[in-house]
C-alpha positions in Angstrom: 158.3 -80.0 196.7 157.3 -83.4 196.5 153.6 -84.0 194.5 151.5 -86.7 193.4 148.6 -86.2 190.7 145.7 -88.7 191.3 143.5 -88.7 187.8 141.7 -91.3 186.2 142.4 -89.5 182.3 145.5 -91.3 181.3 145.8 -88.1 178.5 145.2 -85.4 181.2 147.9 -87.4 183.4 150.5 -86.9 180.5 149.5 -83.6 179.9 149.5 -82.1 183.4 152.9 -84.1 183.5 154.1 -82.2 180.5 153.0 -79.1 181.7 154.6 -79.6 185.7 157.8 -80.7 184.3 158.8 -76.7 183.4 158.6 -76.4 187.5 162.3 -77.6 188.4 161.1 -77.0 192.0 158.4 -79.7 191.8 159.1 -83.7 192.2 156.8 -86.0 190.7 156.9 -89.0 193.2 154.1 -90.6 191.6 150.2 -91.0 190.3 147.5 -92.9 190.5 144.1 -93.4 188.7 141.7 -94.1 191.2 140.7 -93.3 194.4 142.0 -96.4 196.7 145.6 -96.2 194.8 145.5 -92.4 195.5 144.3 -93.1 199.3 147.4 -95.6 200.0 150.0 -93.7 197.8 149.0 -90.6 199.4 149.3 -92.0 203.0 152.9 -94.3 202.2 155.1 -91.1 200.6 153.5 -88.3 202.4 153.9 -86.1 199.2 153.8 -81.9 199.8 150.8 -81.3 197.3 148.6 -83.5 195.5 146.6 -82.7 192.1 143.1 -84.3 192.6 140.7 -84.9 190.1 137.0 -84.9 191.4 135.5 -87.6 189.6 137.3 -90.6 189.9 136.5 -94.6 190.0 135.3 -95.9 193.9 135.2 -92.7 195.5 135.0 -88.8 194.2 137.9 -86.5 195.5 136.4 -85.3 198.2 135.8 -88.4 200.0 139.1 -89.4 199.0 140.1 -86.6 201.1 138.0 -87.2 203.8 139.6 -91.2 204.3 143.1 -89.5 204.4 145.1 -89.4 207.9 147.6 -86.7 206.3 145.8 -84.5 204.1 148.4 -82.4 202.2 148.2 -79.5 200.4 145.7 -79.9 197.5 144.7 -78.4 193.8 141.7 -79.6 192.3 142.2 -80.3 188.7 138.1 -80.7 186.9 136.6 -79.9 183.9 133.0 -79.0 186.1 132.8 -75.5 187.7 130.0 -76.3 190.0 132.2 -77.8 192.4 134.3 -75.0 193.5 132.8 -74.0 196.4 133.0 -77.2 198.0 136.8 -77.7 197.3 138.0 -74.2 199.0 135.2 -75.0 202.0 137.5 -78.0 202.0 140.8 -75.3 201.9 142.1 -76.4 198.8 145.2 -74.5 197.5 143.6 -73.6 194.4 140.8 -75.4 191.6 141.9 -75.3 188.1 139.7 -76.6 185.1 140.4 -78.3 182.5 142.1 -77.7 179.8 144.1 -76.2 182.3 146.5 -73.3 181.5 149.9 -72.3 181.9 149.7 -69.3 183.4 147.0 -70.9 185.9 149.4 -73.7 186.8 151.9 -71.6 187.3 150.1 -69.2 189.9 148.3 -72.2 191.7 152.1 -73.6 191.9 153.8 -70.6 193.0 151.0 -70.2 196.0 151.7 -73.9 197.2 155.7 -73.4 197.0 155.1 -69.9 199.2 152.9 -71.8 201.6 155.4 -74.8 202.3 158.1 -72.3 203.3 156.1 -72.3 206.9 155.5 -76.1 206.5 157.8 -78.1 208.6 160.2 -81.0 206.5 159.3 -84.4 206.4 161.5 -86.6 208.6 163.2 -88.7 205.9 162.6 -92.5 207.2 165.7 -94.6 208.5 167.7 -96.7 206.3 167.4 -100.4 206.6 170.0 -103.0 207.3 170.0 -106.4 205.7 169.1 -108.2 209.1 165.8 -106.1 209.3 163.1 -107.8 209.0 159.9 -105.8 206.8 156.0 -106.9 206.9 155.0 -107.8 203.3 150.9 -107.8 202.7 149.7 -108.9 199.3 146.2 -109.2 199.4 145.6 -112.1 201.8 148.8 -112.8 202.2 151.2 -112.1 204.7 155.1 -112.4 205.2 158.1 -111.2 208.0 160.8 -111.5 205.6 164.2 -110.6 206.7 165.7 -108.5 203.6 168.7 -110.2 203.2 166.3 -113.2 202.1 165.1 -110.5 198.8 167.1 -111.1 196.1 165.7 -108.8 193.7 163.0 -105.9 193.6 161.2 -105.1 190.4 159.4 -101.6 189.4 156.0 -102.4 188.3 154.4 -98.6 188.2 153.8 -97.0 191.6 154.3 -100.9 193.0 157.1 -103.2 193.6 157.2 -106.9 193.1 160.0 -108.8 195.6 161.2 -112.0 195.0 162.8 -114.2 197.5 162.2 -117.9 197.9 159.8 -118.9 195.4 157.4 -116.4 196.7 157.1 -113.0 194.7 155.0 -110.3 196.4 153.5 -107.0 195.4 153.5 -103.9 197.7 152.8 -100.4 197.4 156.1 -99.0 196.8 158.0 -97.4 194.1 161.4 -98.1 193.3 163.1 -94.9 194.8 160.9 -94.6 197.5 162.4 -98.7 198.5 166.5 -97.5 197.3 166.0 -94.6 199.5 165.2 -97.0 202.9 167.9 -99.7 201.5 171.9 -100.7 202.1 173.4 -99.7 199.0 176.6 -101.5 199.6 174.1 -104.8 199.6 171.3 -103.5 197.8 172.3 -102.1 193.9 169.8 -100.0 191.9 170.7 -102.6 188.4 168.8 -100.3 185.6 165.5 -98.0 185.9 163.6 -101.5 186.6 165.5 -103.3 188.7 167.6 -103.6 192.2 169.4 -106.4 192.9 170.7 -108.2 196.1 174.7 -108.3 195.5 175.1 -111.1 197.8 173.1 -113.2 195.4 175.0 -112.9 192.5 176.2 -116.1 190.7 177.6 -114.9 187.1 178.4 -112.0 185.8 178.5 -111.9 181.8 179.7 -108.7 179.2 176.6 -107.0 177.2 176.2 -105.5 174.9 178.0 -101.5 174.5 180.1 -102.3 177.4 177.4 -103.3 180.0 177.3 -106.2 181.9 174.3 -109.2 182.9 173.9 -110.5 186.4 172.3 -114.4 187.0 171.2 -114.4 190.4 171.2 -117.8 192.5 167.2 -117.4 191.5 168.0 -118.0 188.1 166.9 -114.2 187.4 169.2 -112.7 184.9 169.3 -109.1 185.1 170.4 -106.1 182.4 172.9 -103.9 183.9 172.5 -100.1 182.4 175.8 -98.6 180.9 175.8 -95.8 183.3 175.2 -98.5 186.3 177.6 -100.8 184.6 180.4 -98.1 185.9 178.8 -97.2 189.1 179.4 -101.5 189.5 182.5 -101.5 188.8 183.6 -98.9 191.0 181.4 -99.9 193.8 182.9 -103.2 193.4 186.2 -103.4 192.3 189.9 -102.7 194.7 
């Protein structure tokens, strides 16, 4: 099951984190810590179950809720008990307060994971191809970039910066979400960080413990992992 906590706490965050991470069944796809973040992360990864705080910067969690298009399955996660009617009128899965407890989180997590049993799947999206061509909106600007012009893609939390020509664009995307949707015989995940456009590559270099460093035509140099280092190697090798 694919979830999402939106919370403005950067503590409670880690510690509902902590907590959620004894549920193998449960995939953290991201967070956010306000309302408008939660809105268009919500809307982009169509997660199963969101944790939702009430009180959060720009707009509470219920009218967070209310600006959604697809409203998944939601726990409210609140240290106020006065709200609770409201959030099952608004069929929340469950409303947990703060601190919250184990056992709590465990029974409000085994109720979501029987309910999505009679929940169809998600369609996974398509894979793209290098001649695609992807709309690109940072604030008021606008680009139809063909992805074989994207040289490199760098993780910046729950966002993504792009960099081809001299222009370098954030979008609301995470790192997986963009691997998942990309050619990985063109497109290589470099490190935790980073994905890089192969055909771009100028120079390859040895690293340090038996990784490698990649200088893209860009001029970007980029840290191969050790683990990735191998997956290069036999990706690109005879």
């Amino acid at each position: 099951m694919r979830i999402c906590i939106v919370e403005d706490s950067r503590l409670a965050r880690l510690e509902l984190k902590h907590l959620l991470a004894k549920f193998p069944e449960l995939e953290l796809v991201g967070e956010a810590e306000n309302a408008e973040d939660g809105i268009a992360f919500i809307e982009e990864l169509r997660p199963d179950l969101v944790f939702l705080d009430i009180h959060l910067p720009q707009k509470n969690g219920f009218e967070l809720l209310e600006a959604l298009e697809h409203v998944p399955q939601v726990i409210f996660t609140t240290a106020y008990d006065q709200y609770a009617l409201q959030a099952f009128e608004r069929n929340a899965l469950d409303y947990l307060m703060k601190p919250i407890e184990e056992n709590r989180l465990r029974q409000a997590v085994e109720k979501a994971l029987a309910k999505q049993v009679a929940v169809k799947p998600t369609v996974a999206p398509s894979q793209l191809s290098e001649d695609d061509r992807v709309f690109v909106k940072d604030g008021e600007r606008c680009w139809f970039v063909a992805l074989k012009q994207v040289r490199l893609i760098e993780s910046n939390g729950n966002y993504a910066l792009l960099s081809f020509d001299q222009e370098r664009p954030c979008i609301l995307k995470t790192l997986n979400y963009l691997e998942s949707r990309l050619d990985p015989k063109v497109f290589f995940r470099a490190n935790r960080q980073q994905i890089i456009n192969v055909n771009y590559i100028e120079q390859i270099n040895p690293w340090f413990s038996g990784s490698i460093k990649i200088q893209l035509k860009g001029g970007e140099e980029v840290e191969v992992s050790r683990r990735q280092t191998q997956v290069f190697k036999d990706l690109m090798s005879l």
